[in-house]
N, CA, C and O of each residue as an XYZ file, in Angstrom:
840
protein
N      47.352     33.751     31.021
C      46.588     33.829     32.266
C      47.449     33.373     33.438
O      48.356     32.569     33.221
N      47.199     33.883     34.786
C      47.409     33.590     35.842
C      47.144     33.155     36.717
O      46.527     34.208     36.874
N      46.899     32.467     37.786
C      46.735     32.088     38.802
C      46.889     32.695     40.341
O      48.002     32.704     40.868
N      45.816     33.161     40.979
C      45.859     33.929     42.453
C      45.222     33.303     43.308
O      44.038     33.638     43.311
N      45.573     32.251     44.313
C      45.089     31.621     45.112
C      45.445     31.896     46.679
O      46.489     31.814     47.326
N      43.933     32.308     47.038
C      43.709     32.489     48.451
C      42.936     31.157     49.079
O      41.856     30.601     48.879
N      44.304     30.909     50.118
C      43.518     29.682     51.024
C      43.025     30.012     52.149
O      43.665     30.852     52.780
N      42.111     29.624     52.587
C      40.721     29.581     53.908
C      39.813     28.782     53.456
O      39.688     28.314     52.324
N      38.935     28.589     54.747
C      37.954     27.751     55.004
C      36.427     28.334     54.446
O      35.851     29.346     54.845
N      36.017     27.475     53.517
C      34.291     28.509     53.303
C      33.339     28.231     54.283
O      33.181     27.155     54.860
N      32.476     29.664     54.495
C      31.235     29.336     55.501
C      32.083     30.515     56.465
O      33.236     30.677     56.865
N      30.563     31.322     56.586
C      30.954     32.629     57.585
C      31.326     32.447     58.669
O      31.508     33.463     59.339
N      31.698     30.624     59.548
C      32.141     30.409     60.965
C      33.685     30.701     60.798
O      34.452     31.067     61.688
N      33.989     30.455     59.426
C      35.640     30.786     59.566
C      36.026     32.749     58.515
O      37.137     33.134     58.149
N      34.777     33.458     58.350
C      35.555     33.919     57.605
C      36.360     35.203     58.340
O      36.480     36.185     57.608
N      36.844     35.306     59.495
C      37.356     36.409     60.392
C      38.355     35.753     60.718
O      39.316     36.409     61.119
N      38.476     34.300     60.665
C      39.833     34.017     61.572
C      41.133     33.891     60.464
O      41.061     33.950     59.237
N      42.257     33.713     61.256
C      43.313     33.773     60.754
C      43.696     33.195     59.719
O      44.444     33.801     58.952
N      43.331     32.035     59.470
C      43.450     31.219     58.618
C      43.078     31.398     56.818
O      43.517     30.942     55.762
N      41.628     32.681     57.420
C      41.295     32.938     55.972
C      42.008     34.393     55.557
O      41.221     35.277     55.219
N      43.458     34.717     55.555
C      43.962     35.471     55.333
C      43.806     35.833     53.828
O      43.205     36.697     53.191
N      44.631     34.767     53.544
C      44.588     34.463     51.858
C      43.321     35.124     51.015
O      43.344     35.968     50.119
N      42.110     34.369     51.685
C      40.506     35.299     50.818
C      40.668     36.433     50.966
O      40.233     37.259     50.164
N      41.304     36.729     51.983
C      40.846     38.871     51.747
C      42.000     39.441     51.222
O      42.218     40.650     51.311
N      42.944     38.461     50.548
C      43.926     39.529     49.814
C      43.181     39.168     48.610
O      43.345     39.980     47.699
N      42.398     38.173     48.336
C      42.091     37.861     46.623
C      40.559     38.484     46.804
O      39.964     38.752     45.760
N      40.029     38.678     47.800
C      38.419     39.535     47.859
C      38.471     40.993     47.117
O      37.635     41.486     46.360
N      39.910     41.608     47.643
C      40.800     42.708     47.775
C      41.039     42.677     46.466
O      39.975     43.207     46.146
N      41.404     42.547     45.769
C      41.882     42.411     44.378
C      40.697     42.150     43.251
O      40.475     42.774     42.213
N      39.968     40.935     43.857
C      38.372     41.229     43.218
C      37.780     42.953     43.351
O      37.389     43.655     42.419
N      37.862     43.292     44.692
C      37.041     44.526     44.977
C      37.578     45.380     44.075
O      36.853     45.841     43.194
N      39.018     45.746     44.157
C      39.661     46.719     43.375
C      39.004     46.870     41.960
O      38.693     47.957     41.472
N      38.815     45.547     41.306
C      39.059     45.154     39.715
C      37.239     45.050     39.349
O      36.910     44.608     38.249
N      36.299     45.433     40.225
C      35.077     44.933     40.135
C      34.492     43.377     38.685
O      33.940     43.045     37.636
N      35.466     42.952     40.256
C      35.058     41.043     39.688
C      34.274     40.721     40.132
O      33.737     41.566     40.848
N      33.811     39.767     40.097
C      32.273     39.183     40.612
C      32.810     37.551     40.680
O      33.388     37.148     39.671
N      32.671     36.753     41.641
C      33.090     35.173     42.213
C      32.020     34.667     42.014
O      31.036     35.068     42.636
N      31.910     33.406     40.868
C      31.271     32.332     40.418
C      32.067     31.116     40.920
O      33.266     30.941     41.141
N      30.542     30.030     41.060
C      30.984     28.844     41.349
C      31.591     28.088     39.987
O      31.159     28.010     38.837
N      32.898     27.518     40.702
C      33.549     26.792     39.298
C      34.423     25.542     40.095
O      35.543     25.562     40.606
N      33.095     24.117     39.931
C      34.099     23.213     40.343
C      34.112     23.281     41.948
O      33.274     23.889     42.614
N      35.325     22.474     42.518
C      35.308     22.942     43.761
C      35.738     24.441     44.543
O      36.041     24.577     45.728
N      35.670     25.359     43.627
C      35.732     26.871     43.922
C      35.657     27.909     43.925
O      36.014     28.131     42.768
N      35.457     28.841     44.339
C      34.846     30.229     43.847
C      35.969     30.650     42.696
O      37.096     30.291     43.036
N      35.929     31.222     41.616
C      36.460     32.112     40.788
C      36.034     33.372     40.909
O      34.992     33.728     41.459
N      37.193     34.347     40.172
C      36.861     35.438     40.024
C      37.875     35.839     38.407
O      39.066     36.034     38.645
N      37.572     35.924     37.293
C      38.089     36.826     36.509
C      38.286     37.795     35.945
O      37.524     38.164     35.052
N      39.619     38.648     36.391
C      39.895     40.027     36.391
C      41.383     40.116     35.503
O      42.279     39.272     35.478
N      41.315     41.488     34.763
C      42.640     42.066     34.492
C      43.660     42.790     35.092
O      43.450     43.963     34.784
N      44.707     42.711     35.821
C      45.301     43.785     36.302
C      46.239     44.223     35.499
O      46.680     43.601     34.533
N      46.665     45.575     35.956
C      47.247     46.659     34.973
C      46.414     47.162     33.910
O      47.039     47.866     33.116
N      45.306     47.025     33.682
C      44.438     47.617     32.812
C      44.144     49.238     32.793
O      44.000     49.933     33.799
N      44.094     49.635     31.583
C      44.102     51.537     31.339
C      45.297     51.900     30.766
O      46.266     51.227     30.416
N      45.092     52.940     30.735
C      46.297     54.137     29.874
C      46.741     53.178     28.885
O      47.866     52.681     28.870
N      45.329     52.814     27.631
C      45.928     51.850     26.558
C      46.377     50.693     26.847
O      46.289     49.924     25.889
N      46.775     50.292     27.671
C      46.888     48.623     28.373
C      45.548     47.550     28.212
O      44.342     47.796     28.257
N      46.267     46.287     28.009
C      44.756     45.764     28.108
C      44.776     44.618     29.399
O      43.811     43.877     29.590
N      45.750     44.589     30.071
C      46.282     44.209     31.320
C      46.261     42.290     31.048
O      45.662     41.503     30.316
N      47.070     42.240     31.891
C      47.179     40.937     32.130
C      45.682     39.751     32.791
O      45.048     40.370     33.645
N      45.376     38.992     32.662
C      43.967     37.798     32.714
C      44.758     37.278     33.693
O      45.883     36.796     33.562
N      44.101     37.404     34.692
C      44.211     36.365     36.178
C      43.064     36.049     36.532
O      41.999     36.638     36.346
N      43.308     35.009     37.101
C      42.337     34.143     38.073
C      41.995     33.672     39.224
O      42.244     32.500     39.509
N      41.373     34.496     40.068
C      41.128     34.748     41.345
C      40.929     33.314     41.723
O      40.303     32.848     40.771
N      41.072     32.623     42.360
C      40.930     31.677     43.262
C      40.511     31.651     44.735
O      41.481     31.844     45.468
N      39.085     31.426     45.542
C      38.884     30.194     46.393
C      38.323     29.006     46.722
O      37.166     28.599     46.614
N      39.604     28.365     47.263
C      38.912     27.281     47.564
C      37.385     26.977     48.537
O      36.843     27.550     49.481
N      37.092     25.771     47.715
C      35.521     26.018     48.661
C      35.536     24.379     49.523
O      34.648     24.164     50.348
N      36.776     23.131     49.196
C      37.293     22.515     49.647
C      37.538     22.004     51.147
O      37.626     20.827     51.497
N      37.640     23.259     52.036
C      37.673     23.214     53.370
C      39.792     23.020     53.546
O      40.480     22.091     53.123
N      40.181     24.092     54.191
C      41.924     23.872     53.623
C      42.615     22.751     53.572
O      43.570     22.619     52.806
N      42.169     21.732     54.462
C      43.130     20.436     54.635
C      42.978     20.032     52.596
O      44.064     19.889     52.035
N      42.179     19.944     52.041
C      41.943     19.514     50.701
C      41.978     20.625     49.371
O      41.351     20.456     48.324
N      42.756     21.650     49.644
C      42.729     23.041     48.798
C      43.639     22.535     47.329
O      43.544     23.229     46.317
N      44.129     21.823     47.334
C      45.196     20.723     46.203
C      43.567     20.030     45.189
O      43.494     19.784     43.985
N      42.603     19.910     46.149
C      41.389     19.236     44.828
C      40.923     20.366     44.139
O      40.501     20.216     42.992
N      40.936     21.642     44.744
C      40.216     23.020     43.944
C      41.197     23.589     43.001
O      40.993     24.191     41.947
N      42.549     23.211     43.720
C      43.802     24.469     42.707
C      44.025     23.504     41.426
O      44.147     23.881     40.260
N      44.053     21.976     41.976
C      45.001     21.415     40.401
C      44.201     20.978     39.560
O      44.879     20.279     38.807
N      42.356     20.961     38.980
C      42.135     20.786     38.193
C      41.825     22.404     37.282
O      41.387     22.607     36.150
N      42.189     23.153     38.148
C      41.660     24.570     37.417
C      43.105     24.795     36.444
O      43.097     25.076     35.245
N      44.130     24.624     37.168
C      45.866     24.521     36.212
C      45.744     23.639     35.202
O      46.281     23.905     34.127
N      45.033     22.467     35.368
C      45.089     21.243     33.971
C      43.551     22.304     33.484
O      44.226     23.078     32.805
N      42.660     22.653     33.393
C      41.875     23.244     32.504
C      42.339     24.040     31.823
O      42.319     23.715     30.636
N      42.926     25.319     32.111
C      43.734     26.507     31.750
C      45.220     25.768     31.181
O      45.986     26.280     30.365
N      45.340     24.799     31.667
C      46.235     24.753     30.532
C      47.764     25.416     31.108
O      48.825     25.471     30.486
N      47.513     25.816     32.297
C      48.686     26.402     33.334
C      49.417     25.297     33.698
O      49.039     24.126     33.739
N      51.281     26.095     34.149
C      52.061     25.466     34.581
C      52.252     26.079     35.783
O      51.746     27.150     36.117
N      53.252     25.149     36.669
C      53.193     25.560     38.154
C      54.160     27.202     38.397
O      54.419     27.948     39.341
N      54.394     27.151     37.175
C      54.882     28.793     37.163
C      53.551     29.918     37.226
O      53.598     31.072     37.652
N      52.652     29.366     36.800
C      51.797     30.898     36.541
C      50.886     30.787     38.118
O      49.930     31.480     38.466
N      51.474     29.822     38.773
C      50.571     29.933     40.312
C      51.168     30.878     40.915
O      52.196     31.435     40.530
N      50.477     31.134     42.009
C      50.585     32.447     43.489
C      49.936     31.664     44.115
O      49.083     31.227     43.342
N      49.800     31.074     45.393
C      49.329     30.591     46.563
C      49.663     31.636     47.671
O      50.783     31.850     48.134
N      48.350     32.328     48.057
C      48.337     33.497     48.996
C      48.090     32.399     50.352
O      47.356     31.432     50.154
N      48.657     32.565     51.575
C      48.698     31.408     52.369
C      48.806     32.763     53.493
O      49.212     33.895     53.226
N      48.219     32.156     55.052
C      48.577     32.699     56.180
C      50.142     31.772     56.818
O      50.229     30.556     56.648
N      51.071     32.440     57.413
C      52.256     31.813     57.889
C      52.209     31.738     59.387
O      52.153     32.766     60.061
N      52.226     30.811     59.800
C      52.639     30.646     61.742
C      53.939     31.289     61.770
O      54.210     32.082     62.672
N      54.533     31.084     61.104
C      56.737     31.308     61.794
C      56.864     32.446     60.838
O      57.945     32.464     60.249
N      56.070     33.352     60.553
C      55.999     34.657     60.390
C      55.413     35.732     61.641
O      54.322     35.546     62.180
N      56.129     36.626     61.917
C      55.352     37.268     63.170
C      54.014     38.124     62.499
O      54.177     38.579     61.367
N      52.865     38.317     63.098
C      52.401     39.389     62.655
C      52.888     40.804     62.274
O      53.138     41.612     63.168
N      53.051     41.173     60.778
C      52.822     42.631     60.070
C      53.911     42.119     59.224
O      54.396     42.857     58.366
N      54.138     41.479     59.314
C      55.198     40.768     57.650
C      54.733     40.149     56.392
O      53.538     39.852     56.397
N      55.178     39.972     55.671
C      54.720     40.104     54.459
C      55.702     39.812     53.489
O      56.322     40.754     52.995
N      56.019     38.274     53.023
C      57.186     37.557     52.208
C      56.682     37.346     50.930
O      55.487     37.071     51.028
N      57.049     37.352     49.802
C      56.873     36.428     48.671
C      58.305     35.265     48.982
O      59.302     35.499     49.665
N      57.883     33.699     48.038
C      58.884     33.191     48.229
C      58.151     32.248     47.490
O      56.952     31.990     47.594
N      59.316     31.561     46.432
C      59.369     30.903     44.745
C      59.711     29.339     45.393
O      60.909     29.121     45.573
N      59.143     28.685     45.609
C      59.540     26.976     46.213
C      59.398     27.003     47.530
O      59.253     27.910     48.350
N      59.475     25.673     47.596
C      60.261     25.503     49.117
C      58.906     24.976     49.768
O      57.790     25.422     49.501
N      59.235     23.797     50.804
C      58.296     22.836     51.730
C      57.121     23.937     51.979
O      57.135     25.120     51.637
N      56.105     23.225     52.665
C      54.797     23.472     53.158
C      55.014     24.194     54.569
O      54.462     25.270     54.801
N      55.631     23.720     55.267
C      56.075     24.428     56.653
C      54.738     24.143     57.476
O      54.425     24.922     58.377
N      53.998     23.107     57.196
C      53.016     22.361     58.107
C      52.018     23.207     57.793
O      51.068     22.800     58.461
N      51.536     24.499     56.936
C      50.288     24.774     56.511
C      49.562     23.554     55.453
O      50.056     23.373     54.340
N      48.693     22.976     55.787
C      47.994     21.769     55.426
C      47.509     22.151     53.995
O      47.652     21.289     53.127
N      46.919     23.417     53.631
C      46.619     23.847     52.451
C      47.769     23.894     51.308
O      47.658     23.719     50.094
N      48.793     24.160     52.015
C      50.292     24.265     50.983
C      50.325     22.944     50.574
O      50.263     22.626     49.387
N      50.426     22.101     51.552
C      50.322     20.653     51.605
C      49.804     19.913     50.651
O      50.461     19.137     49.958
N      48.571     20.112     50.557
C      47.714     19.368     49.856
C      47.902     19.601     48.208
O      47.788     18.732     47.344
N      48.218     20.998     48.016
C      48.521     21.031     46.734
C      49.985     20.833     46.329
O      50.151     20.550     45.142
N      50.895     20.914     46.969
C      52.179     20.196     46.386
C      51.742     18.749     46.300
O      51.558     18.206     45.211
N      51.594     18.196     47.332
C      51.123     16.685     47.140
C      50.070     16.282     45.906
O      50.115     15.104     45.552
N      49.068     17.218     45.181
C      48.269     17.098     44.232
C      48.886     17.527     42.756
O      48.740     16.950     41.679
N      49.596     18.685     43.052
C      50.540     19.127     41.823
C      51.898     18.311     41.529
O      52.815     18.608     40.763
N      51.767     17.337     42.263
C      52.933     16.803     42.368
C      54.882     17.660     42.520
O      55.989     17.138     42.394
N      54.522     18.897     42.787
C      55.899     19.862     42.598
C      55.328     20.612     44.100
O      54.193     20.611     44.578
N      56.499     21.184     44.564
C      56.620     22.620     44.948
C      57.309     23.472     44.586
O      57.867     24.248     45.362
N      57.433     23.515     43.139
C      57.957     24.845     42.924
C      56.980     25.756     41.757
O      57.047     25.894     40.536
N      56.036     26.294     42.852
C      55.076     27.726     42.501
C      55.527     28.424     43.217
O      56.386     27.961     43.968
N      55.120     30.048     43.343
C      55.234     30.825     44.328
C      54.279     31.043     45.339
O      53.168     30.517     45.286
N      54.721     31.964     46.477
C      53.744     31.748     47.391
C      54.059     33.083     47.822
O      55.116     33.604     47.465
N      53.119     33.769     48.660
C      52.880     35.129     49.210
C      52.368     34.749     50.530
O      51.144     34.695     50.648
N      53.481     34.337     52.058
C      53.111     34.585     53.090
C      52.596     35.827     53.928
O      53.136     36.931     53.851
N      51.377     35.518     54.832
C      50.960     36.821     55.554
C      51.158     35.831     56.887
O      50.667     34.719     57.080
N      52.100     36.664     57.790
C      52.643     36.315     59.128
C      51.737     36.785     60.089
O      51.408     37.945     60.334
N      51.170     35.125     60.894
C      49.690     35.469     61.400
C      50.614     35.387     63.063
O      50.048     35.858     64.050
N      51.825     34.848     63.184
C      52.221     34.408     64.630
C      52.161     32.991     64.923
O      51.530     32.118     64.327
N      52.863     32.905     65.859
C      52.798     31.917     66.640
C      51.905     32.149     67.921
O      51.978     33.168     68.608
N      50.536     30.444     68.317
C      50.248     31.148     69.693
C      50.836     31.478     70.641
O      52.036     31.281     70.829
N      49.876     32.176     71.576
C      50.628     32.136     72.574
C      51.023     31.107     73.168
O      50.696     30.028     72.675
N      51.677     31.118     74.150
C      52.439     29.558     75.256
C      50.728     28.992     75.435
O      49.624     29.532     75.494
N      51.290     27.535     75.478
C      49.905     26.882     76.018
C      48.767     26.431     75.139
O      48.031     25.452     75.259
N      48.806     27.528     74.088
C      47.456     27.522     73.267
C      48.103     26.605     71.747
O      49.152     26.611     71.102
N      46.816     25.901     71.690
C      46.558     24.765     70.288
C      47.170     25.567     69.367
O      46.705     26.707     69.384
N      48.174     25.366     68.447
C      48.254     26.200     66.904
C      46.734     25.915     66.330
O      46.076     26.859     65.892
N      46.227     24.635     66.348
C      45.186     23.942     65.669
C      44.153     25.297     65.638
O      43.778     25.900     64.632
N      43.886     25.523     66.752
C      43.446     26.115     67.743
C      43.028     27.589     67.244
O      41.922     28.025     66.925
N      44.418     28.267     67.289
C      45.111     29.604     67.332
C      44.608     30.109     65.280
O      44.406     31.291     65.005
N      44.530     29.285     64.460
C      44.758     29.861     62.959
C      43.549     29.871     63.206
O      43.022     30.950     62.937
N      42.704     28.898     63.721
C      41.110     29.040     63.413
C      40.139     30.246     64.670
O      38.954     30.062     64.946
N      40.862     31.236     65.168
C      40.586     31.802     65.861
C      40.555     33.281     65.479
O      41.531     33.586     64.793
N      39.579     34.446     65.766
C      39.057     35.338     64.899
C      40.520     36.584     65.680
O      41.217     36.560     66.695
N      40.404     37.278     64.792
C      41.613     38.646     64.862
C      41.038     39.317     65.904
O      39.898     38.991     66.236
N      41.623     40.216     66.499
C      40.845     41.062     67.796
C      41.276     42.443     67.341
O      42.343     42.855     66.885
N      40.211     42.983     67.584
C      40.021     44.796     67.726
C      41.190     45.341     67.258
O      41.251     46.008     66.224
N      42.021     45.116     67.895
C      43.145     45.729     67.939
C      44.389     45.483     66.844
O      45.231     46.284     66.435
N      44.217     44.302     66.579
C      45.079     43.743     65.380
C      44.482     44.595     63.439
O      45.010     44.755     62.339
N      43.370     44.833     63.980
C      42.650     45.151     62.681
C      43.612     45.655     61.697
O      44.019     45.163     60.645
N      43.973     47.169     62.519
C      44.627     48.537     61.867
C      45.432     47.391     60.792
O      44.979     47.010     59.713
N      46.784     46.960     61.438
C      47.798     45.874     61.222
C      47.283     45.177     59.828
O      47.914     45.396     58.793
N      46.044     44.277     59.824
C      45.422     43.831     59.183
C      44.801     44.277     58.009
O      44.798     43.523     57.035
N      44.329     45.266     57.951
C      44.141     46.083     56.771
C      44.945     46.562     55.867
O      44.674     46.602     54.667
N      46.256     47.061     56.513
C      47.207     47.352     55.634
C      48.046     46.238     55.260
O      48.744     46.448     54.268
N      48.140     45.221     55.750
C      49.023     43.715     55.412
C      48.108     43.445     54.175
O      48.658     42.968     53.182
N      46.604     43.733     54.127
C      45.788     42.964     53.377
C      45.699     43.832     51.430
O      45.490     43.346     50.318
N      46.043     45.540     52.024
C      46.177     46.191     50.560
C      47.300     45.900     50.657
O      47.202     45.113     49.716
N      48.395     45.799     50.960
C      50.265     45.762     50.344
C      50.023     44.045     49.988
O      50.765     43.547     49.141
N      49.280     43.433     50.462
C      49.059     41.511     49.991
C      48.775     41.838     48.460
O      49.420     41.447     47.487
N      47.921     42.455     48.483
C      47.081     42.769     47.035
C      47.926     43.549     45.947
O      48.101     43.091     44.818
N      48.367     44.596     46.314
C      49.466     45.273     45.395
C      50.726     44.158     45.432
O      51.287     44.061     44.340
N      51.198     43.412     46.358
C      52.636     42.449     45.737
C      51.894     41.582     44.956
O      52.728     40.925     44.333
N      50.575     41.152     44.589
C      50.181     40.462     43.835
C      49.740     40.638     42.623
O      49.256     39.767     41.901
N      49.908     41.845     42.354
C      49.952     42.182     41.166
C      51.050     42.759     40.571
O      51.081     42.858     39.345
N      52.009     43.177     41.297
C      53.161     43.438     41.027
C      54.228     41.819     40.614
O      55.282     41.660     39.998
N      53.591     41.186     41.093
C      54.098     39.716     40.522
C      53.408     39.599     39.281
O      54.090     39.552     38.257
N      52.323     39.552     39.214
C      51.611     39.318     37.754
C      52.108     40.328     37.022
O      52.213     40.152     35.808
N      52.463     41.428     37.539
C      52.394     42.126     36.049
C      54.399     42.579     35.316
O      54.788     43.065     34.255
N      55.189     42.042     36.676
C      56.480     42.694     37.093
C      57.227     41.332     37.184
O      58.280     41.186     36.563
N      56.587     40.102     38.117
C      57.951     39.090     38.099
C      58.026     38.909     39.450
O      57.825     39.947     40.080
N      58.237     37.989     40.070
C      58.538     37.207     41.278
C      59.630     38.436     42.038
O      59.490     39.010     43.118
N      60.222     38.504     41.485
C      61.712     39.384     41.544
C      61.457     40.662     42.036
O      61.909     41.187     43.054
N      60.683     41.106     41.205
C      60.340     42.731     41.219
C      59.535     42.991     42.746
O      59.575     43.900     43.575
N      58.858     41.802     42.650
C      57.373     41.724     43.976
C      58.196     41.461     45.016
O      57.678     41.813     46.076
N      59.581     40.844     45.176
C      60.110     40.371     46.720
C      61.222     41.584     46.899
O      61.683     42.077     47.929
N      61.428     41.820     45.778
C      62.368     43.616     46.173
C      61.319     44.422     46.480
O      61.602     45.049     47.500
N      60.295     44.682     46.093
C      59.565     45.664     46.747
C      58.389     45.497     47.803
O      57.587     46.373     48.127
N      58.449     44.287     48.238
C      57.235     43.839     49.136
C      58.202     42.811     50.493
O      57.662     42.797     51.599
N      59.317     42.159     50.365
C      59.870     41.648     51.082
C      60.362     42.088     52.340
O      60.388     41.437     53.384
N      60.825     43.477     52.108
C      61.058     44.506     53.202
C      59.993     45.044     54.513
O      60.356     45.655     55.518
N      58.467     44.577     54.129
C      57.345     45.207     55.019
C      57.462     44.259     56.025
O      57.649     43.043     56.059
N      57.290     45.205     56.887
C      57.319     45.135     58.591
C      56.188     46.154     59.210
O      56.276     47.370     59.037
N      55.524     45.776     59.669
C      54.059     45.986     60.159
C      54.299     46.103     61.636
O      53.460     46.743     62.270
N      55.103     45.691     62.145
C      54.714     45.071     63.667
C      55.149     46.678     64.669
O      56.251     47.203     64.515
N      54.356     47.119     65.401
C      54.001     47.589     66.298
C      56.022     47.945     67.058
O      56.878     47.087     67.275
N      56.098     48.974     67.193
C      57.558     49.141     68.001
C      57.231     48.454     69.623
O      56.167     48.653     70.210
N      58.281     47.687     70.143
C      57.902     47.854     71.568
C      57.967     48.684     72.098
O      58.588     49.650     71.655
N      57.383     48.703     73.254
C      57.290     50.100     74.204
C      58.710     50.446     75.115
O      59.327     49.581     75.738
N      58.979     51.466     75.074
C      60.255     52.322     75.236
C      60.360     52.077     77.095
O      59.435     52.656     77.665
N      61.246     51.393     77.968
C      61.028     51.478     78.909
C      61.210     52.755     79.970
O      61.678     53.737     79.394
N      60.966     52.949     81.286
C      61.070     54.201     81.461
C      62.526     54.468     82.368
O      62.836     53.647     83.231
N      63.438     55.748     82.086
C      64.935     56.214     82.019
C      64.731     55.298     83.495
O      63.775     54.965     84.196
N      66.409     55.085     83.514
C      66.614     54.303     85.382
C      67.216     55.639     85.877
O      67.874     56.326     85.095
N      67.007     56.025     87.161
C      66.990     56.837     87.539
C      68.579     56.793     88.135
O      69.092     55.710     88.419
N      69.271     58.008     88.288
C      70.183     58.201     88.543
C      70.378     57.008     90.392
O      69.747     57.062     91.448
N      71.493     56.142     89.947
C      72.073     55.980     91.800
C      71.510     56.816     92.841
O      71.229     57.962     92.490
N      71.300     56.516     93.957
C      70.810     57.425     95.171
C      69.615     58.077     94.861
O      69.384     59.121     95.472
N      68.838     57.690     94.065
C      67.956     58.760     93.778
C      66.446     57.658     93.744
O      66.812     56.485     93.826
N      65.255     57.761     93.669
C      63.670     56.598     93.782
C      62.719     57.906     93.170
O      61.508     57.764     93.004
């Protein structure tokens, strides 16, 4: 078995903003796999197979959210790893990233918290950081504005398109890890770039000429 953990905040005041990135790549993966999320502990579960068919009997993962509130997502992830009987290898921590721009899309095997409080809490509870993790690059705010602020703040109209497709390629590198290898998922998912071309400015007009 595996481990698929999406961090956000529970309660429909947070479930649009940035922060709950993580739930809609593991909602996404429920939806695909028609799982159904039971209360277990401090968190929603969901258990599903991926790669299942054509004679396969697919790999047993375990949907994860926390119901914790994110600063405390380390009390929901590390007694479900000591039940199962999991090591910090069979985790995925699906996380939103600030110092990712929006439409990117990293896997990445270790390495510090980078001030997401949810990463936080569970290295500090697992006592390790070395699981993997699947960043979705939410931005930095704008000038002026709270980060605090900015993750807990809902996506706009316009970001959607962006958002939808970050949220199925979230879901396919996550099973391409479960079913392929850390390795396989950052060669073929590491490369996405989402972000919008800037706009082309207009020709300068020849000398002597308005």
């Amino acid at each position: 078995m595996r481990l698929i953990v999406g961090l956000g905040n529970p309660g429909e005041k947070y479930a649009a903003t940035r922060h709950n990135v993580g739930w809609l790549v593991v909602d996404e993966l429920a939806r695909r796999t028609g799982g159904h999320w039971r209360k277990d502990g401090e968190a929603e579960t969901c258990e599903v197979r991926l790669g299942q068919g054509g004679g396969q009997a697919g790999e047993k993962v375990l949907l994860v959210k926390p119901q914790t509130f994110m600063n405390s997502s380390g009390r929901a992830v590390a007694p479900l790893l000591s039940y199962y009987r999991l090591a910090p290898d069979d985790l995925l921590v699906v996380q939103d990233d600030l110092d990712s721009p929006f439409g990117l899309l990293k896997l990445r095997r270790g390495g510090r918290h980078g001030g997401q409080n949810g990463l936080r809490d569970i290295i500090r509870l697992l006592g390790t950081q070395d699981f993997d993790r699947l960043k979705i690059g939410i931005s930095r705010p704008p000038p002026g504005r709270d980060p605090a602020d900015w993750v807990l703040s809902r996506w706009a109209e316009a970001e959607r398109p962006v958002l939808e497709r970050l949220v199925d390629l979230g879901a396919q590198a996550a099973e391409v890890w479960t079913l392929q290898g850390m390795q396989e998922a950052q060669g073929r998912f590491n490369s996405t770039d989402l972000r919008p071309a800037p706009p082309v400015p207009p020709p300068t007009p020849p000398a002597g000429e308005s």
